[in-house]
N, CA and C atoms of all chains as a GROMACS GRO file, in nm:
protein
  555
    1UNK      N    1  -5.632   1.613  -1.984
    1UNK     CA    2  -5.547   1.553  -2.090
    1UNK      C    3  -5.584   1.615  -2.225
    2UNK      N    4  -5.494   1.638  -2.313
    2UNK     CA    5  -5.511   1.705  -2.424
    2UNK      C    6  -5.575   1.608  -2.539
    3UNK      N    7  -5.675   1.639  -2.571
    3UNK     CA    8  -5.753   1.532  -2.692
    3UNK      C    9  -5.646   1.448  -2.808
    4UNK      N   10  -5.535   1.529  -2.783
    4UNK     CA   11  -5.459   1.509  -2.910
    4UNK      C   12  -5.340   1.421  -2.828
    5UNK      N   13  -5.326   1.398  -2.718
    5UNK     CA   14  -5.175   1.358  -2.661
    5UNK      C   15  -5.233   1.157  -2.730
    6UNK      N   16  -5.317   1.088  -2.699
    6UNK     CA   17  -5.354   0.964  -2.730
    6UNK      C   18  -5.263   0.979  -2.897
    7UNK      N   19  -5.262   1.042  -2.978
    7UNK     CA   20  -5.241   1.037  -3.107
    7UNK      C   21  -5.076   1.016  -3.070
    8UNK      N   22  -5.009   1.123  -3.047
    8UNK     CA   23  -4.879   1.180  -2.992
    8UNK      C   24  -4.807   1.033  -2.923
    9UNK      N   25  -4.893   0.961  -2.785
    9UNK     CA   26  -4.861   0.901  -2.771
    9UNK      C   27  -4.799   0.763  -2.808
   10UNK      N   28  -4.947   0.735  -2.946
   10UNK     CA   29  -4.930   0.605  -3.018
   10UNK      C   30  -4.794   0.654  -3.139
   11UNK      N   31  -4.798   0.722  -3.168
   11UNK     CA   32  -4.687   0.746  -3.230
   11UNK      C   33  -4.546   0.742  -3.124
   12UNK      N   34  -4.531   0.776  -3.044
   12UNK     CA   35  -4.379   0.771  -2.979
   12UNK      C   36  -4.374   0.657  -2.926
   13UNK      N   37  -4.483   0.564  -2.936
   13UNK     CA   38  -4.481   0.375  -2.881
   13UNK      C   39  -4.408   0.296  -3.009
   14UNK      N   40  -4.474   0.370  -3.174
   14UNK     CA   41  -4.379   0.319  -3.279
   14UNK      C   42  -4.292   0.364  -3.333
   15UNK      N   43  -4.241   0.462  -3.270
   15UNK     CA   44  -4.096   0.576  -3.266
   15UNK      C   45  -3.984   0.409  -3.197
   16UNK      N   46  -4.065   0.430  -3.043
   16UNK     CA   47  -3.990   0.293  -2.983
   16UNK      C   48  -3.973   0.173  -3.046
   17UNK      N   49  -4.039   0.099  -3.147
   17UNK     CA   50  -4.045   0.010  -3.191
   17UNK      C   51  -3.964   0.002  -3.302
   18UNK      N   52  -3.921   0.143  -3.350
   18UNK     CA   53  -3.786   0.166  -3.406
   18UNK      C   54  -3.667   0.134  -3.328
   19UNK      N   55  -3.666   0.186  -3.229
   19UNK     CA   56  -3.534   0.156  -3.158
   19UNK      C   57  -3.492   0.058  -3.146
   20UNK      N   58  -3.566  -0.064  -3.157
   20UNK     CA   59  -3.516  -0.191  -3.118
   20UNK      C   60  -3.418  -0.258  -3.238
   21UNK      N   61  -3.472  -0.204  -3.341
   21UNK     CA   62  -3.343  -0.245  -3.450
   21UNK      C   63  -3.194  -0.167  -3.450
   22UNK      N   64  -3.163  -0.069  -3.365
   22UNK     CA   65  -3.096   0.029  -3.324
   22UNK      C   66  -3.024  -0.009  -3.196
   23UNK      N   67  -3.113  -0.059  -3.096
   23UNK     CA   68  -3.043  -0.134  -2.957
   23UNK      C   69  -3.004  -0.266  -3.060
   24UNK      N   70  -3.036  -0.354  -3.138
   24UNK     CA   71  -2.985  -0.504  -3.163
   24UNK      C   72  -2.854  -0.438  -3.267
   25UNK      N   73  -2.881  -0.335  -3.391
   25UNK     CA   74  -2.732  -0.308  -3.430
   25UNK      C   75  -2.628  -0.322  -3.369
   26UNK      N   76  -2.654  -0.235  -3.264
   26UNK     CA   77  -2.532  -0.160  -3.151
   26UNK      C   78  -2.471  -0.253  -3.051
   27UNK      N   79  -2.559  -0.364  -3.047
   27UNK     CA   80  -2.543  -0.535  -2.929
   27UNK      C   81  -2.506  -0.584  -3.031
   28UNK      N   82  -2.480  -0.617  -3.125
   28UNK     CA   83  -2.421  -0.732  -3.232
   28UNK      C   84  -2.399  -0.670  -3.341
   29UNK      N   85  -2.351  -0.723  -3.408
   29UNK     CA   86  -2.235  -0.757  -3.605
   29UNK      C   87  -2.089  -0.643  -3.508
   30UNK      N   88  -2.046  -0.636  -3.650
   30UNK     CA   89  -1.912  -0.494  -3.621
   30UNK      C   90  -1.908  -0.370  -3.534
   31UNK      N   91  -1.789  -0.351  -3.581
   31UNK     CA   92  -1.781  -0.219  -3.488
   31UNK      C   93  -1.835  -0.104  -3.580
   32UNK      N   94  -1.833  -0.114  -3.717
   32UNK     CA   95  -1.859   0.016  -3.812
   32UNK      C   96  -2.068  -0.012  -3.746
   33UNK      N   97  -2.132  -0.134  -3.786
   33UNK     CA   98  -2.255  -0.171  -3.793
   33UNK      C   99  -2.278  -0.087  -3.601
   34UNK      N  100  -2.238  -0.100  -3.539
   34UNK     CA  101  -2.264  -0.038  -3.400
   34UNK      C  102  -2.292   0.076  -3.378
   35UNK      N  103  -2.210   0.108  -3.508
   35UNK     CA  104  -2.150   0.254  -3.499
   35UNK      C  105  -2.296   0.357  -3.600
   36UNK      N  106  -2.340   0.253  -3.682
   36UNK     CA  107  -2.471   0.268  -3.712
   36UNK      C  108  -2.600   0.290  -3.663
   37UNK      N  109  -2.576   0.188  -3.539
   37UNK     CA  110  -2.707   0.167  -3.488
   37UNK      C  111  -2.720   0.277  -3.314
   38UNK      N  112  -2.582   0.325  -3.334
   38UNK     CA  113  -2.560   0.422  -3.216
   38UNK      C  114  -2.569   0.549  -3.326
   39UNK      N  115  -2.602   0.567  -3.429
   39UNK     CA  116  -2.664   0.692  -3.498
   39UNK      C  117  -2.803   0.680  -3.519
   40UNK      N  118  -2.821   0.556  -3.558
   40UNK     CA  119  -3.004   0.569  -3.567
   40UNK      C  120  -3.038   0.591  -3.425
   41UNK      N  121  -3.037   0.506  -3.340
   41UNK     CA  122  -3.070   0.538  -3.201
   41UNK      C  123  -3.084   0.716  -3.133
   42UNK      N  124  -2.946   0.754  -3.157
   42UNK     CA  125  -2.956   0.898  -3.100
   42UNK      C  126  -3.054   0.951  -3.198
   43UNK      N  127  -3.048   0.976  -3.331
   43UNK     CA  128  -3.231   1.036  -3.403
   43UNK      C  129  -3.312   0.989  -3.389
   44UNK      N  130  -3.344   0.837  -3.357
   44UNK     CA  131  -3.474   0.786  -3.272
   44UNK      C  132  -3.503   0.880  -3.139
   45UNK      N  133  -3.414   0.871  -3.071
   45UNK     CA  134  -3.428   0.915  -2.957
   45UNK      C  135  -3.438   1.110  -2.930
   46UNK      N  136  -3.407   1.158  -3.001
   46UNK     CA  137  -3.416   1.297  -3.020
   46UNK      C  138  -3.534   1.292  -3.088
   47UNK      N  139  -3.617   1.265  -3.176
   47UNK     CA  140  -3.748   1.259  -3.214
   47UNK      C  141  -3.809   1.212  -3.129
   48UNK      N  142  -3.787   1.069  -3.032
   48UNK     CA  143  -3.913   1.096  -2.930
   48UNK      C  144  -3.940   1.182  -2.810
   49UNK      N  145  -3.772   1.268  -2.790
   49UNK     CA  146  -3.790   1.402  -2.754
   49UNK      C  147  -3.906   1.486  -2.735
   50UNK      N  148  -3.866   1.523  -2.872
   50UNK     CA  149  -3.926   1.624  -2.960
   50UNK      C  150  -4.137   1.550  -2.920
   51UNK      N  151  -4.193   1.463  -2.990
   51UNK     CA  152  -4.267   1.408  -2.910
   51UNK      C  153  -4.388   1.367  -2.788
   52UNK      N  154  -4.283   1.335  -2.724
   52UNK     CA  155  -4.290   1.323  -2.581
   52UNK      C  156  -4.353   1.516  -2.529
   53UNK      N  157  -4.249   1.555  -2.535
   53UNK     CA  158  -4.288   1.726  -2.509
   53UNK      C  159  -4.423   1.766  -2.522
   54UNK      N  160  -4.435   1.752  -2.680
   54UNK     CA  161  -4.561   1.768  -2.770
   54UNK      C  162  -4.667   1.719  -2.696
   55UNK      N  163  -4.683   1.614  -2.630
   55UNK     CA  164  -4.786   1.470  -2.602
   55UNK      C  165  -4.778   1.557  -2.463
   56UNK      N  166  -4.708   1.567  -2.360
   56UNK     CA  167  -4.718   1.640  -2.242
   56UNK      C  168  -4.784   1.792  -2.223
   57UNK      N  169  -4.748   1.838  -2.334
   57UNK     CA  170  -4.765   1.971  -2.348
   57UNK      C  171  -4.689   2.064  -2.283
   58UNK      N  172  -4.517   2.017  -2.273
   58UNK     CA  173  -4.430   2.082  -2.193
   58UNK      C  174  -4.314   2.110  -2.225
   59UNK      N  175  -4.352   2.291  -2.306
   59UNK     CA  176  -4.277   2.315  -2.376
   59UNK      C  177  -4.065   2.298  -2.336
   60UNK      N  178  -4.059   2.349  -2.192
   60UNK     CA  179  -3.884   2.336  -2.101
   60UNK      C  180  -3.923   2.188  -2.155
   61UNK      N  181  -3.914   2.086  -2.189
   61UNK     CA  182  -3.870   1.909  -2.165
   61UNK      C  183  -3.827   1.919  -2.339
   62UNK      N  184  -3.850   2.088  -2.407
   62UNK     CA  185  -3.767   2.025  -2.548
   62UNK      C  186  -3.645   2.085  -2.566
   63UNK      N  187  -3.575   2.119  -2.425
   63UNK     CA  188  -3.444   2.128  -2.426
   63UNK      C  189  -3.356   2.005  -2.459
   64UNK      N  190  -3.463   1.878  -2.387
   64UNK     CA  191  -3.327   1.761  -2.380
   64UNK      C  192  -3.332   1.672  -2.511
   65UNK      N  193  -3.445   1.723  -2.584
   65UNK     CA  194  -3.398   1.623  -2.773
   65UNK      C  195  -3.288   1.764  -2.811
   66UNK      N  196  -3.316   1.864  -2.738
   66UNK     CA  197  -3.190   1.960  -2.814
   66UNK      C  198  -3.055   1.899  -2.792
   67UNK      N  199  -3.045   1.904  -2.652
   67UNK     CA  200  -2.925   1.897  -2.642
   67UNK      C  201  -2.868   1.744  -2.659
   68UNK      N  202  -2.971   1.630  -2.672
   68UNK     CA  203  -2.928   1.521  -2.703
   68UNK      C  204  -2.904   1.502  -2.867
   69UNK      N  205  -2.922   1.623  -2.943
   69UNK     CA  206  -2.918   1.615  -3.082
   69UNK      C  207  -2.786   1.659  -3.104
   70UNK      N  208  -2.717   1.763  -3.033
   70UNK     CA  209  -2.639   1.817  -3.037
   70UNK      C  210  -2.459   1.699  -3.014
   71UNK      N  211  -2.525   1.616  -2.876
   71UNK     CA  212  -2.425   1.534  -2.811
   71UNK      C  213  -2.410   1.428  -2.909
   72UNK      N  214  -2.523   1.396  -2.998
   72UNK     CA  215  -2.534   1.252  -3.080
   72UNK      C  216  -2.453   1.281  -3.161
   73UNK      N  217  -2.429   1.371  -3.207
   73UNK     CA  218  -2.393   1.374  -3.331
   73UNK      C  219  -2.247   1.404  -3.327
   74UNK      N  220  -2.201   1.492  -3.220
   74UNK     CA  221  -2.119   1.481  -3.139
   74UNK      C  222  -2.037   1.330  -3.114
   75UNK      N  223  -2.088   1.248  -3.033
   75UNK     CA  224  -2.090   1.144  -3.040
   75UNK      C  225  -2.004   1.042  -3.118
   76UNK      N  226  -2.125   1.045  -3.256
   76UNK     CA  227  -2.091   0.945  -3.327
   76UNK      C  228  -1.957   1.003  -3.367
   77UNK      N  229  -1.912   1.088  -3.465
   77UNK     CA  230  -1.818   1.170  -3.516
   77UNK      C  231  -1.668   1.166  -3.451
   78UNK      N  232  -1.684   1.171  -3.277
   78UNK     CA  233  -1.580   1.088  -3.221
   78UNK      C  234  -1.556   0.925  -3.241
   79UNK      N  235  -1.622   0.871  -3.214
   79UNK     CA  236  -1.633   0.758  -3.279
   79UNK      C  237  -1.604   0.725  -3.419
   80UNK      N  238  -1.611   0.804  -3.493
   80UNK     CA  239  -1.586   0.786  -3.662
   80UNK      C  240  -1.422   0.773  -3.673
   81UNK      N  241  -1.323   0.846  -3.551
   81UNK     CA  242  -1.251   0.937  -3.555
   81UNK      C  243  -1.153   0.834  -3.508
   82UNK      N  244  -1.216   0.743  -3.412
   82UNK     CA  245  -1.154   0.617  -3.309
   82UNK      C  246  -1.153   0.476  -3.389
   83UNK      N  247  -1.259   0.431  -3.495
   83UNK     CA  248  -1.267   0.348  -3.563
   83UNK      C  249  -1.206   0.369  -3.657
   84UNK      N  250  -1.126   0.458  -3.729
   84UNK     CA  251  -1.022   0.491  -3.848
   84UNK      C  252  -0.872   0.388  -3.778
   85UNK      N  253  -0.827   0.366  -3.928
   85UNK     CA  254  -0.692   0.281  -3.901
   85UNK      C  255  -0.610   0.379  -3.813
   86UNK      N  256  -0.510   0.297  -3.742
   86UNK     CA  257  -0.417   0.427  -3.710
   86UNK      C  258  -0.255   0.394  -3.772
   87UNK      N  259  -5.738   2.082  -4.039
   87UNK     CA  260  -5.565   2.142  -3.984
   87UNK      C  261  -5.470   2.057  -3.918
   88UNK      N  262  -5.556   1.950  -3.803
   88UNK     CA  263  -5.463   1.887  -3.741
   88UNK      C  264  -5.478   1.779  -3.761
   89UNK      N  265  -5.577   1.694  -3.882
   89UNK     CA  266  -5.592   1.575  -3.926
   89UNK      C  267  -5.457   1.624  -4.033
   90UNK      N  268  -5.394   1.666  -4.054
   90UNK     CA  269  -5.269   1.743  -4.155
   90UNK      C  270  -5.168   1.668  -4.094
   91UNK      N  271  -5.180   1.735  -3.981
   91UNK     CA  272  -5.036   1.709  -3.881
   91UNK      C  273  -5.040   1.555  -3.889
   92UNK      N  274  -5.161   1.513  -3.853
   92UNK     CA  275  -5.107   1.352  -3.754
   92UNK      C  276  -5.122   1.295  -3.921
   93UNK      N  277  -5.117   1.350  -4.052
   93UNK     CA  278  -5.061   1.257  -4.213
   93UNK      C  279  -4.900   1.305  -4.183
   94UNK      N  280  -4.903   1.375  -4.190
   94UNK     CA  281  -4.761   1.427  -4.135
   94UNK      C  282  -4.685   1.322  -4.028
   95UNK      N  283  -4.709   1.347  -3.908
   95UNK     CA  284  -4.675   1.276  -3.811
   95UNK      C  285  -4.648   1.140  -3.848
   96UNK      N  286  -4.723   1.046  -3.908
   96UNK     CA  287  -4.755   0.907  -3.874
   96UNK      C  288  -4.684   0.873  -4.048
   97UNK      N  289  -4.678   0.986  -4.106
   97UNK     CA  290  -4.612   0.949  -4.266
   97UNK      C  291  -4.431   0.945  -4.167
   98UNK      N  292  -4.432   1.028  -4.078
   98UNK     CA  293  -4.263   1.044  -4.080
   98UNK      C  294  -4.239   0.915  -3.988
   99UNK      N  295  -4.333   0.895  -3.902
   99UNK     CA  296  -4.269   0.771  -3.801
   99UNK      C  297  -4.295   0.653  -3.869
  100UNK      N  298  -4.359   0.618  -4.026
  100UNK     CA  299  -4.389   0.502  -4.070
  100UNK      C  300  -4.272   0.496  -4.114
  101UNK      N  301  -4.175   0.616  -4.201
  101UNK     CA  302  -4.068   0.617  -4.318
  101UNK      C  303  -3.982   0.591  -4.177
  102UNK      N  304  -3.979   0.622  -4.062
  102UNK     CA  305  -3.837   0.592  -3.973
  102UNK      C  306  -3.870   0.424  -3.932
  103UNK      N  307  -3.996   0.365  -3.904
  103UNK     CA  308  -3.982   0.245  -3.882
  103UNK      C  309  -3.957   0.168  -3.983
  104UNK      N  310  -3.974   0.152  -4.116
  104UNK     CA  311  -3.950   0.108  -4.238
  104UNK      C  312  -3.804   0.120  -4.253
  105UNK      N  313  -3.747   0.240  -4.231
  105UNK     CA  314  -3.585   0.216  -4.275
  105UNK      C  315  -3.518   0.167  -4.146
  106UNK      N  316  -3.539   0.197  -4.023
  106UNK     CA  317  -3.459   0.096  -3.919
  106UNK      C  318  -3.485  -0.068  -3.904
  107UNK      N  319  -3.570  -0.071  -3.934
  107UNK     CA  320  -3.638  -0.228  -3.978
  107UNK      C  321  -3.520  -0.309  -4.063
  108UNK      N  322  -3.568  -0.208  -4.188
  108UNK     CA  323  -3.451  -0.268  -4.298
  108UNK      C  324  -3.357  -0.266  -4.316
  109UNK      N  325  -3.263  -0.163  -4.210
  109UNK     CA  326  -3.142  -0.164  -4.156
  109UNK      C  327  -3.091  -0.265  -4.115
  110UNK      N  328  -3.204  -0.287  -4.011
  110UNK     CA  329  -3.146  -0.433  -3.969
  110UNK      C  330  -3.121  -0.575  -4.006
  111UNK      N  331  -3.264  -0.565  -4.121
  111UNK     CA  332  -3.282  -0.672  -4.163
  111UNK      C  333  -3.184  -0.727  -4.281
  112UNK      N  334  -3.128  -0.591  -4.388
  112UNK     CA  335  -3.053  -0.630  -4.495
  112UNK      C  336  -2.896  -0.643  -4.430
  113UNK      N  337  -2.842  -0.711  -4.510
  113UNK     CA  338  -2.702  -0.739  -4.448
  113UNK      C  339  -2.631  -0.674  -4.548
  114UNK      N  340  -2.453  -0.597  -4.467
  114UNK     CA  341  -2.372  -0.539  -4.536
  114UNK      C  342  -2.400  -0.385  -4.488
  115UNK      N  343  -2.275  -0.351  -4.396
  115UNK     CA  344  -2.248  -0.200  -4.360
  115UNK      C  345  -2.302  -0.108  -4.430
  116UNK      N  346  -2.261  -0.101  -4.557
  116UNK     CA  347  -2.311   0.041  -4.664
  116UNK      C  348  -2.423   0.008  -4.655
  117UNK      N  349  -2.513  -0.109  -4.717
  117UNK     CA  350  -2.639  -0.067  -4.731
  117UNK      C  351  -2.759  -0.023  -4.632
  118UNK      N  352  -2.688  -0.077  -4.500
  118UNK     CA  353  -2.740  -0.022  -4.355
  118UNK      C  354  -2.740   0.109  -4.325
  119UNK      N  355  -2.592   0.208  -4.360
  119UNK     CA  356  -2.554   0.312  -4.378
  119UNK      C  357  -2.728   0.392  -4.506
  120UNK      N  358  -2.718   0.342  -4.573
  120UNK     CA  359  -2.784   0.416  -4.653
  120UNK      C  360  -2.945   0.430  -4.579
  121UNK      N  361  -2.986   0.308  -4.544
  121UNK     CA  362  -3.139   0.317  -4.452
  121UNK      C  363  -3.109   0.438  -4.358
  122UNK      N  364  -2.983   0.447  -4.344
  122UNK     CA  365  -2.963   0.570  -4.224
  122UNK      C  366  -3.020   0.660  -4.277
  123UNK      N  367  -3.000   0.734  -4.376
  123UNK     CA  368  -3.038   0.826  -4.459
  123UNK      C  369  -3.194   0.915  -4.434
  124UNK      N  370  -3.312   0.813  -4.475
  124UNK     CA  371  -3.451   0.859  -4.521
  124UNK      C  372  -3.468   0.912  -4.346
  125UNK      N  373  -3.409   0.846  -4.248
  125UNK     CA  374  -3.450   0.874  -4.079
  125UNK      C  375  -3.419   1.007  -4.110
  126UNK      N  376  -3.321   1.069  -4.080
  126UNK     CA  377  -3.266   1.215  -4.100
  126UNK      C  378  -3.326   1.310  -4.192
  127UNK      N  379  -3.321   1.253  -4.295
  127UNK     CA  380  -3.384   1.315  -4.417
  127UNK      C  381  -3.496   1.358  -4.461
  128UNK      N  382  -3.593   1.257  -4.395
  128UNK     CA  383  -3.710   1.257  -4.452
  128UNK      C  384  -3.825   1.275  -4.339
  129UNK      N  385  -3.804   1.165  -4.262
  129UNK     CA  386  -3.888   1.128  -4.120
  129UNK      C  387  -3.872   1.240  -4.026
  130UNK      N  388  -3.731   1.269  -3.984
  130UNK     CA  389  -3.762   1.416  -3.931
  130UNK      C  390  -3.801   1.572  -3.962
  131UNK      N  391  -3.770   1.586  -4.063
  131UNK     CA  392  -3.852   1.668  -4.088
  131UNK      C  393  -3.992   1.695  -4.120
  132UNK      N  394  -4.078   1.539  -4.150
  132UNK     CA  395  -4.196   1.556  -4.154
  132UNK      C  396  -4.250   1.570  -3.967
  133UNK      N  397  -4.194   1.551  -3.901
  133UNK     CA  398  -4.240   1.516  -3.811
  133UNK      C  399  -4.222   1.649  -3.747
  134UNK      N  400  -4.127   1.744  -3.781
  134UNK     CA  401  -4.091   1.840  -3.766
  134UNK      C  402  -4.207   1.937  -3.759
  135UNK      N  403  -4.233   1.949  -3.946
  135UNK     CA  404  -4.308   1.991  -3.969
  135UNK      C  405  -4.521   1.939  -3.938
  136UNK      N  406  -4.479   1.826  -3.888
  136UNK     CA  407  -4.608   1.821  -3.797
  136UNK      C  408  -4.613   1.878  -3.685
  137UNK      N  409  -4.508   1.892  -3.618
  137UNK     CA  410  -4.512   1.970  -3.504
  137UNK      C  411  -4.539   2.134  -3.499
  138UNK      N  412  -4.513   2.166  -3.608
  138UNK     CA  413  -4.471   2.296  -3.655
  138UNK      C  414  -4.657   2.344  -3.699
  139UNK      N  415  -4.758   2.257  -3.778
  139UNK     CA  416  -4.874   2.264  -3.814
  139UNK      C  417  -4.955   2.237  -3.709
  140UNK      N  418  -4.906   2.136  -3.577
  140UNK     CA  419  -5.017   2.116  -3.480
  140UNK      C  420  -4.998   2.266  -3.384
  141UNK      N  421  -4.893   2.334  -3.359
  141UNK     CA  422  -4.836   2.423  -3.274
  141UNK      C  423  -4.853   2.566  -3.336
  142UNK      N  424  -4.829   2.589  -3.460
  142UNK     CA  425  -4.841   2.698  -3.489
  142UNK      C  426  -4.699   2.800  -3.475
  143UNK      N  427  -4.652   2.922  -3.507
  143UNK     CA  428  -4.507   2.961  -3.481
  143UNK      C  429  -4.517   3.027  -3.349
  144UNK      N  430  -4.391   3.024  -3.308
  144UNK     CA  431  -4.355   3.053  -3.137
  144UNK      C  432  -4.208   2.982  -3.111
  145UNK      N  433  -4.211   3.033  -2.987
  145UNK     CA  434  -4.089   2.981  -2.927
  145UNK      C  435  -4.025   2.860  -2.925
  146UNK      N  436  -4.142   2.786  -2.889
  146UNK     CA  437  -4.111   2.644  -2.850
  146UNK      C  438  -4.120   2.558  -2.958
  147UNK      N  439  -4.180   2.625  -3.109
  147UNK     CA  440  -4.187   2.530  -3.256
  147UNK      C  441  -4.034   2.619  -3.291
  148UNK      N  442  -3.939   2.739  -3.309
  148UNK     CA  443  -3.867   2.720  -3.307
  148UNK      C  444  -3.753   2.637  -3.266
  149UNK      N  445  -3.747   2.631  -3.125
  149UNK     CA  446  -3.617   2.514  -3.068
  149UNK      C  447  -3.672   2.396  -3.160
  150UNK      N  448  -3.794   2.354  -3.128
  150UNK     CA  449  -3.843   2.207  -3.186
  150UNK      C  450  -3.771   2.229  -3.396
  151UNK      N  451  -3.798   2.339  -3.427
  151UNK     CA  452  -3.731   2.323  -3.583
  151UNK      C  453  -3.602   2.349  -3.617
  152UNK      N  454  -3.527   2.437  -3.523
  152UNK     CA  455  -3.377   2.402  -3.481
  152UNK      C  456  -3.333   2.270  -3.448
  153UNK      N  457  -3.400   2.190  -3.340
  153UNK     CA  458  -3.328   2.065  -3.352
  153UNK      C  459  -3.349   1.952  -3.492
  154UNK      N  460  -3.484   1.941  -3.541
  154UNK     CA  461  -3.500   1.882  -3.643
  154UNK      C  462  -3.420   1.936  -3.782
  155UNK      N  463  -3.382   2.102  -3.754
  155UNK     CA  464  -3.277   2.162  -3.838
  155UNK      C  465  -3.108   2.037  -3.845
  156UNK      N  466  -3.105   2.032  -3.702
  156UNK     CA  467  -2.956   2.000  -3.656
  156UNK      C  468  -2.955   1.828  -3.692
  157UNK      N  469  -3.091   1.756  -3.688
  157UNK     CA  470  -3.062   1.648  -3.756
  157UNK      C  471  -3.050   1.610  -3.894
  158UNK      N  472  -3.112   1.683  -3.956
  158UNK     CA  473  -3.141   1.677  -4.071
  158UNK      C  474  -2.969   1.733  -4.162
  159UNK      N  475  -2.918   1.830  -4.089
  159UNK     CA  476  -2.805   1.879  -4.150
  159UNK      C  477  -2.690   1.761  -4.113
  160UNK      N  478  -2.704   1.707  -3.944
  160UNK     CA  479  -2.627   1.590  -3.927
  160UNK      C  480  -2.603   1.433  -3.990
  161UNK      N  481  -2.752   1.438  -4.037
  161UNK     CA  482  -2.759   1.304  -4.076
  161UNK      C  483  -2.645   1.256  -4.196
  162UNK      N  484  -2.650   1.343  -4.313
  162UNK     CA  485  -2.582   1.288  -4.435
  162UNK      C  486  -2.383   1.374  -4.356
  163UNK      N  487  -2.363   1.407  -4.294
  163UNK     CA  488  -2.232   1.423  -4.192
  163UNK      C  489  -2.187   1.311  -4.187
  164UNK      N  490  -2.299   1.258  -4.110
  164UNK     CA  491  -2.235   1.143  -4.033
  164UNK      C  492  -2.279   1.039  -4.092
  165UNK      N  493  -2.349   1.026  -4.206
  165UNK     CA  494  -2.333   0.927  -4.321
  165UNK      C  495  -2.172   0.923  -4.408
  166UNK      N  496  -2.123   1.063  -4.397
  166UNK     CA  497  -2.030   1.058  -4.512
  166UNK      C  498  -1.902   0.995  -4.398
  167UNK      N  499  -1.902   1.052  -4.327
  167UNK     CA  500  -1.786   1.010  -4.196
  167UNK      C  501  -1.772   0.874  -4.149
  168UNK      N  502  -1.928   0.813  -4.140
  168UNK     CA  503  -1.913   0.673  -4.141
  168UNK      C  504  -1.839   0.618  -4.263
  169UNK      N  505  -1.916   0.646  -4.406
  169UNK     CA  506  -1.844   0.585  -4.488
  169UNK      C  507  -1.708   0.544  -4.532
  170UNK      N  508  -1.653   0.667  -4.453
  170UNK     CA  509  -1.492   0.689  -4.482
  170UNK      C  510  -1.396   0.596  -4.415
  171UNK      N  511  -1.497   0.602  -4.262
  171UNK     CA  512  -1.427   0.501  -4.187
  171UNK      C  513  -1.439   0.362  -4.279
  172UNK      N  514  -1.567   0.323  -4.320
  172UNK     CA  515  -1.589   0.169  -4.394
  172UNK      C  516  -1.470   0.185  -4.471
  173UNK      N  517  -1.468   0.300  -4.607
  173UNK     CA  518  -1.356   0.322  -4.679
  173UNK      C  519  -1.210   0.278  -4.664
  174UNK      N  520  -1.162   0.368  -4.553
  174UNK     CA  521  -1.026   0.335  -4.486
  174UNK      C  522  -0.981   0.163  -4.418
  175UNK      N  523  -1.077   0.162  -4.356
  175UNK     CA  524  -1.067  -0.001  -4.318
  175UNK      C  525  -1.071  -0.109  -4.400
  176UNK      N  526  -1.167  -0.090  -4.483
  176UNK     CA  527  -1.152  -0.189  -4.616
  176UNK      C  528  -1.038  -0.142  -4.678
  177UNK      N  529  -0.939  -0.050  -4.684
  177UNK     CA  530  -0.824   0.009  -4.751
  177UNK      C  531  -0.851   0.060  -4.942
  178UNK      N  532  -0.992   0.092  -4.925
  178UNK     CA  533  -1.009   0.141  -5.040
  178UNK      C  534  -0.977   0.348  -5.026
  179UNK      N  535  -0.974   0.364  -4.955
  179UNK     CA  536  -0.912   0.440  -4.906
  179UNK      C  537  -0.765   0.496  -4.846
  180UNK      N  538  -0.656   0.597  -4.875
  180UNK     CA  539  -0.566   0.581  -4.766
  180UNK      C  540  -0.589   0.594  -4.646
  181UNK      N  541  -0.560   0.544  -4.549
  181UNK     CA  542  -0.602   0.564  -4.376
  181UNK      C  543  -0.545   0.696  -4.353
  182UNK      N  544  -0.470   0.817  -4.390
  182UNK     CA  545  -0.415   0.940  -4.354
  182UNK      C  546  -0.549   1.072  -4.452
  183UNK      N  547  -0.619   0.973  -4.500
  183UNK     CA  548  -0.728   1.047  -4.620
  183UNK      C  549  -0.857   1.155  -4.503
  184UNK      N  550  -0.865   1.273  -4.556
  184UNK     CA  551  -0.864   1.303  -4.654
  184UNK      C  552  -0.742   1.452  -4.633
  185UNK      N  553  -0.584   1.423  -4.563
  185UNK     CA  554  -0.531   1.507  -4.580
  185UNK      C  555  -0.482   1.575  -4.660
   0.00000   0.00000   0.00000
């Protein structure tokens, strides 16, 4: 185990402890407030990517904060697009 | 060198738990919208750049500063896109805007 992953780790436990205000946005208020907490979430979640990798020491596992950075944002932007008046 | 990183590290995941916290906690869309902000802005790229000081340059701190590139450029995007939607729906906006 890498001396340094314990550090790595405790940090992506309060990476998670972010998310939870991000899962309760996205479960309750509006549709714009959802639409919030389904953007914090995907950069929560692409940082503990990023992370996670780091803490493993495995560099192929930082394809998927790539490509989940890519889809989020993606994502929301459709969504921006669906919540407009019509 | 790597007591650097983890001020780094633990400065960016304090500034992302502090603003999703208070996201949640303050009430009213925009000002939730705005906590969005420092995550993108601030928190990833320190964290970025901790990664970047524990690792050293190479392959794999590139992809890792490309994606923290791609949030950081996304974040205030999809701050402004949200807003528009708030905009249009509240009708402070026209809903056909910004053709």
């Amino acid at each position: 185990m890498n001396p340094s992953t314990p550090w790595y780790l405790a940090s992506i436990i309060l990476l998670l402890g972010s998310l939870v205000p991000a899962l309760l946005l996205s479960a309750r208020h509006g549709p714009v407030d959802r639409l919030v907490g389904l953007s914090l979430g995907g950069s929560v979640g692409v940082l503990t990517g990023l992370l996670l990798a780091q803490a493993y020491g495995q560099s192929s596992y930082l394809i998927v904060p790539f490509v989940l950075a890519v889809l989020a944002v993606t994502g929301v932007l459709v969504y921006t697009r669906l919540l407009g008046p019509r | 060198m790597k007591n650097f990183a983890y001020v780094l590290l633990f400065s960016g995941v304090g500034i992302i738990v502090v603003s999703s916290w208070a996201a949640l906690w303050l009430r009213g869309v925009l000002v939730r919208l705005h906590y969005l902000s420092p995550v993108t802005t601030i928190g990833a790229p320190l964290i970025g750049l901790s990664l970047l000081v524990a690792r050293g340059w190479g392959l794999a701190t590139g992809l890792i500063l490309l994606t923290v590139f791609l949030i950081s450029l996304s974040g205030p995007a999809i701050a402004v896109a949200t807003a528009r939607v708030i905009a249009q729906r509240e009708g402070i906006t026209p809903a056909e805007s910004p053709k």
